[in-house]
OpenMM code with the backbone's topology and positions (N, CA, C; nanometers):
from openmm import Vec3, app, unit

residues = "UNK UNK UNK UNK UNK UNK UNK UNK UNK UNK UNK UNK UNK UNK UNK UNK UNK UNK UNK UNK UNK UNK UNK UNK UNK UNK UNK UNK UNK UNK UNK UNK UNK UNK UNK UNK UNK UNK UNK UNK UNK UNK UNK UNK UNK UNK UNK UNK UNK UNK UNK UNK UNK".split()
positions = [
    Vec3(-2.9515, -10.4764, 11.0810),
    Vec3(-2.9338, -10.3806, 10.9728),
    Vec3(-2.9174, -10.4549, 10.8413),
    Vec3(-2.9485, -10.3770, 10.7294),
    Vec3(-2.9609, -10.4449, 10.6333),
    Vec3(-2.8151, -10.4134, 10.5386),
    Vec3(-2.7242, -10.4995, 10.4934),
    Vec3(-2.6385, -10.4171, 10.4041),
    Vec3(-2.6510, -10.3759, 10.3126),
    Vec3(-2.5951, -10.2881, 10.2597),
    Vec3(-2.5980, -10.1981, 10.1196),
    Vec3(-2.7632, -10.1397, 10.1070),
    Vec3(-2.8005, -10.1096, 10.2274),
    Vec3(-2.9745, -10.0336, 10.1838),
    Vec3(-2.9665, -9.9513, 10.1171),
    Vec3(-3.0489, -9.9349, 10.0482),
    Vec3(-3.0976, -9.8358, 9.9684),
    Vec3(-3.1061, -9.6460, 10.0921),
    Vec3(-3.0729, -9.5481, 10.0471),
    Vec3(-3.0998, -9.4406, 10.0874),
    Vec3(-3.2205, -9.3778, 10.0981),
    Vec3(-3.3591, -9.4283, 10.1734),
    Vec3(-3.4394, -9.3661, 10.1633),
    Vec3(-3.4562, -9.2292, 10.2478),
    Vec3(-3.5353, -9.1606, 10.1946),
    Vec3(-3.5488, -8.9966, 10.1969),
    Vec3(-3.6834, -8.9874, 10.2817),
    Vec3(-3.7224, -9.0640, 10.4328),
    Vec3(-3.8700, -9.1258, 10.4676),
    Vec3(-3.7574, -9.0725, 10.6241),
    Vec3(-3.8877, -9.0546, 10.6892),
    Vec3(-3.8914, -9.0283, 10.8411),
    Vec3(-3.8956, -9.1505, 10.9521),
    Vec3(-3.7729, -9.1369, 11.0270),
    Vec3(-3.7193, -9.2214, 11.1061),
    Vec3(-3.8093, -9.3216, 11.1763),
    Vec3(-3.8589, -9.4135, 11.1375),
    Vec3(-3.9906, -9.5223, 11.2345),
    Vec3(-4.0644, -9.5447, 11.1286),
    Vec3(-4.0643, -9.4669, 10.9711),
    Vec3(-4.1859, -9.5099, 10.9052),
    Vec3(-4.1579, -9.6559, 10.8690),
    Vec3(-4.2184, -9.7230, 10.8155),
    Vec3(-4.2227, -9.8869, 10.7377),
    Vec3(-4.2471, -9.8041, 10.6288),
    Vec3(-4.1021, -9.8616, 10.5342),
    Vec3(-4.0870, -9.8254, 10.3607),
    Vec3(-4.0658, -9.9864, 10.2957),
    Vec3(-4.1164, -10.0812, 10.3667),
    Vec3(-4.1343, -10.1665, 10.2908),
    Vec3(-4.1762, -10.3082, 10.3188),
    Vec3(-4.2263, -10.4101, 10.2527),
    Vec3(-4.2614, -10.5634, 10.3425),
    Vec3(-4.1724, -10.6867, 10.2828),
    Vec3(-4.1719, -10.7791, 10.3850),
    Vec3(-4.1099, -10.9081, 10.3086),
    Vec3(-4.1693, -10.9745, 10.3341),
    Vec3(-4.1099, -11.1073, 10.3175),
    Vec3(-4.1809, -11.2768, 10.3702),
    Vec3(-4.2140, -11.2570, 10.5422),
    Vec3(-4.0809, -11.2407, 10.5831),
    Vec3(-4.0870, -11.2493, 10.6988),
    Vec3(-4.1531, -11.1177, 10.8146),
    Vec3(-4.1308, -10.9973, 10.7755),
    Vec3(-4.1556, -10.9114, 10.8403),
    Vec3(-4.2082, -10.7648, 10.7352),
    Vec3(-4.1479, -10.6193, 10.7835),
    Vec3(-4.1666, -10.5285, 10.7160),
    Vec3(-3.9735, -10.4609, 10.7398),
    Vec3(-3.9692, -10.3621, 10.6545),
    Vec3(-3.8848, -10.2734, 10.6801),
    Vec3(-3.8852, -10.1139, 10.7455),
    Vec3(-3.8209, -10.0803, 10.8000),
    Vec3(-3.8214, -9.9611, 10.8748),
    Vec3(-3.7305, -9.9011, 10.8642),
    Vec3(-3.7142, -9.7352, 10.8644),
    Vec3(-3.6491, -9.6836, 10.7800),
    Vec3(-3.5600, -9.6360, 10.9636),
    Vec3(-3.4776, -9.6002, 11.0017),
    Vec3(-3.3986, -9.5699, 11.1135),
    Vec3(-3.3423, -9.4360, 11.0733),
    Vec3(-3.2440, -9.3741, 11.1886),
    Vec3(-3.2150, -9.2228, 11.1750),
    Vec3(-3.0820, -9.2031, 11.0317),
    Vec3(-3.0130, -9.3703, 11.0514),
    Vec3(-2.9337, -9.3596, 10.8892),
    Vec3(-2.9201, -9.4991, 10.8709),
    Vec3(-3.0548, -9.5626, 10.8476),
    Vec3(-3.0236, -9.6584, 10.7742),
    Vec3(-3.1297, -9.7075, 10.7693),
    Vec3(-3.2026, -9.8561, 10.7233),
    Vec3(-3.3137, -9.8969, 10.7603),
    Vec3(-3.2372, -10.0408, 10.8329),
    Vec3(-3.3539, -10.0842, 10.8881),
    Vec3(-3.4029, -10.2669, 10.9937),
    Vec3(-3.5462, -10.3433, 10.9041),
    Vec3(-3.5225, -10.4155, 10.9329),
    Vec3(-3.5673, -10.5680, 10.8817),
    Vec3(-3.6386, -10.5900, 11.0429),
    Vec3(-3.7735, -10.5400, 11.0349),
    Vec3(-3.8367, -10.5971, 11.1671),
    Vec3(-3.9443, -10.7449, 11.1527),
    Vec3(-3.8445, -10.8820, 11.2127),
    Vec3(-3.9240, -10.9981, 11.2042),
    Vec3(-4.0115, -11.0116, 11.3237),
    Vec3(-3.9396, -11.0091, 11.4342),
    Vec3(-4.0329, -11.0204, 11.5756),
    Vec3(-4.1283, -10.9264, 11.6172),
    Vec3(-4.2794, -10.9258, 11.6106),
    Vec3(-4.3612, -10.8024, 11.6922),
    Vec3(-4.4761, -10.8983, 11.7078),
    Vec3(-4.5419, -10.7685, 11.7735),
    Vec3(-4.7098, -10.7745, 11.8579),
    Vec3(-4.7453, -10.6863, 11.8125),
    Vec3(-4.8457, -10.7119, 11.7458),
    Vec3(-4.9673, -10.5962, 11.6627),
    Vec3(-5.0527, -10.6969, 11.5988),
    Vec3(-5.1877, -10.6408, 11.6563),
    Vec3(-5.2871, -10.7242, 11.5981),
    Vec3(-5.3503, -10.6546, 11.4927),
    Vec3(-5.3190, -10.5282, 11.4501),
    Vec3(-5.3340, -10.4830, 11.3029),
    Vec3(-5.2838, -10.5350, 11.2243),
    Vec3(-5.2864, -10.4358, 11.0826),
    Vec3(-5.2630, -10.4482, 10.9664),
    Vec3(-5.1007, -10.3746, 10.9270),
    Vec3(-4.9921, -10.3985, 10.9095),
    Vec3(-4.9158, -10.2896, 10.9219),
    Vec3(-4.9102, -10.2520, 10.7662),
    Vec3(-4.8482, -10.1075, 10.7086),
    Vec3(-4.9210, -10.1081, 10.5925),
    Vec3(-4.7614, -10.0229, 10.5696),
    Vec3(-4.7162, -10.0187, 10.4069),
    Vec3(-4.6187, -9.9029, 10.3771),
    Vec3(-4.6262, -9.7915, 10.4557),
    Vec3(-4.5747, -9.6601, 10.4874),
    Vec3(-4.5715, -9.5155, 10.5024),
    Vec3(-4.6791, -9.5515, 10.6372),
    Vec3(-4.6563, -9.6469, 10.7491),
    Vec3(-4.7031, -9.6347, 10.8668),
    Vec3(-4.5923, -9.5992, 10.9636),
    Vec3(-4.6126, -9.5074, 11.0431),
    Vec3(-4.4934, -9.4995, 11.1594),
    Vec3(-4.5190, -9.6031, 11.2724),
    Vec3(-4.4015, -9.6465, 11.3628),
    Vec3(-4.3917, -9.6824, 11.4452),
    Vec3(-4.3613, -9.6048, 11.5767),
    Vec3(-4.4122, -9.6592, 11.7070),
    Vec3(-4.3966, -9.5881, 11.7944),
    Vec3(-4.3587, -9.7145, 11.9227),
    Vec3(-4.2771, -9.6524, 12.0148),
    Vec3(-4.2585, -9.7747, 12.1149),
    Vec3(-4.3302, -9.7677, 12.2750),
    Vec3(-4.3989, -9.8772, 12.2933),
    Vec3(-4.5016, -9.8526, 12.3583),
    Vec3(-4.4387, -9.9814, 12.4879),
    Vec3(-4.3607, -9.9601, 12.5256),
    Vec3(-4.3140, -10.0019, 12.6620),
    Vec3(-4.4008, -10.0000, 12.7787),
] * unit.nanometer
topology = app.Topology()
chain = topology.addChain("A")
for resn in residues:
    res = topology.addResidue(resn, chain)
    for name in ("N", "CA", "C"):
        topology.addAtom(name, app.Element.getBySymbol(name[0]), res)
C-alpha cells in the first residue's frame, strides 16, 4: 500500500497510474504499487485488472 494516496474516484482493479518500476492500481479503499507480473501486453492507464489463477 502506498501511504498518504491520493483518493481516487476509479473502479476497484483499474490502473490509475505508472512508475519506474511498475503501474498503480486503484483497490476497494486505497490504491497498490504493482512491481511483480506476467503480461506480455501493453498495460495502459484506465485498464482493469482481472485475476486469472
Amino acid at each position: 500500500m502506498i501511504p498518504r494516496a491520493h483518493a481516487y474516484k476509479n473502479i476497484a482493479g483499474q490502473v490509475v497510474g505508472k512508475t519506474a518500476q511498475g503501474f498503480i492500481v486503484k483497490t476497494g479503499d486505497s490504491i497498490i504499487e504493482i512491481v511483480v507480473y506476467e503480461y506480455a501486453g501493453k498495460i495502459k492507464i484506465g485498464d482493469g485488472l482481472q485475476n486469472h489463477e
